[in-house]
Structure formats: structure tokens, C-alpha cells
N, C-alpha and C positions, 0 to 999 in steps of 0.2 A: 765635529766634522770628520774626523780619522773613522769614528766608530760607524759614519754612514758610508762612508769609502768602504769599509775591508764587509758590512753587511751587503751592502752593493754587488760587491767582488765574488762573495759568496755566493749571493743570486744568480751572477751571470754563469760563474761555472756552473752551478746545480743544471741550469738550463740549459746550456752548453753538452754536460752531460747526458740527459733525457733526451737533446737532437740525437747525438751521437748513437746511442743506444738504440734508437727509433730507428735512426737509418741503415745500422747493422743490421738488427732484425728484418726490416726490410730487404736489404741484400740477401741476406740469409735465404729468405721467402722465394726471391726472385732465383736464386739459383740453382734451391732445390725442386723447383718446377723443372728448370730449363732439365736436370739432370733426369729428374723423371721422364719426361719427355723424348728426351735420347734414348733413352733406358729401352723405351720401349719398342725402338727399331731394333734391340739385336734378340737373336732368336736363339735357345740352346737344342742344339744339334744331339744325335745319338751320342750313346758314352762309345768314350775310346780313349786310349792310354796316352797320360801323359808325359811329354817327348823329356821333361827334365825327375819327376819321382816317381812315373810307370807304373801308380793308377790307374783303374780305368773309371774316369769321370763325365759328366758329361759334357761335349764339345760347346766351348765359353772362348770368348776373347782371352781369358786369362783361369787357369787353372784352381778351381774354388781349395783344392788339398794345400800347396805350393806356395799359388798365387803368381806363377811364374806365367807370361806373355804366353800363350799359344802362337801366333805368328809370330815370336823370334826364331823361335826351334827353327832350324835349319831341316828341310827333306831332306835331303838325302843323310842324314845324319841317325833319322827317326829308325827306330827298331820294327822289322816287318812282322809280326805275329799271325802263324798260319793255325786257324779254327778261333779266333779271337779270345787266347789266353795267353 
């Protein structure tokens, strides 16, 4: 009787597991669409320096050198460069 209990127990984790794992995957799936998706409404802009390590990269939500936010940079902050160097 024990040794059909704990074979039992076995089976139901094993299976347990395999849901588990299936529905990650799943997620997984589901979110890397949505992200794609997003992905593709933003557009990169001309290059121009950026406002935190003054690169000049091209204009991104977020700074590909850094990584740093483009829209936190504060304007009036930003450094003016005349002939764009």
C-alpha cells in the first residue's frame, strides 16, 4: 500500500511539473510577441548625443552605449553643440 502511495505521489508531481513547465513556456511565448509588437511602433531617430556619456548615438527611448532613459535627461540641462561635434 505505502509503495503505491509514494509511486502515486511521484506521478502526480512528475505531471504537476510538465503542466507547469508547459504553461511557462506558454507565457514565455505570449509575452515575447506582445513585446515584439510594441517593438515595432518605436522608430530610431537621427544620431545625437547622449545627454548622460555624450555619444553620439542614434535617437532611442534609451541610450544603446549607457543604457541610460533618453527622456529623463532633463533639456535644459542637455549640452548645445554648434556644427554637431
Amino acid at each position: 500500500m505505502v509503495t503505491f502511495v509514494i509511486q502515486d505521489l511521484i506521478f502526480d508531481v512528475a505531471i504537476l511539473g510538465v503542466a507547469t513547465a508547459g504553461l511557462l513556456l506558454y507565457l514565455r511565448l505570449v509575452i515575447h510577441e506582445a513585446l515584439l509588437a510594441e517593438g515595432a511602433e518605436h522608430e530610431i531617430g537621427p544620431d545625437a548625443p547622449c545627454p548622460e556619456c555624450h555619444r553620439i548615438v542614434p535617437t532611442m527611448a534609451f541610450c544603446p552605449a549607457c543604457g541610460a532613459a533618453r527622456a529623463a535627461a532633463s533639456k535644459q540641462g542637455r549640452p548645445r553643440l554648434v556644427g554637431g561635434a
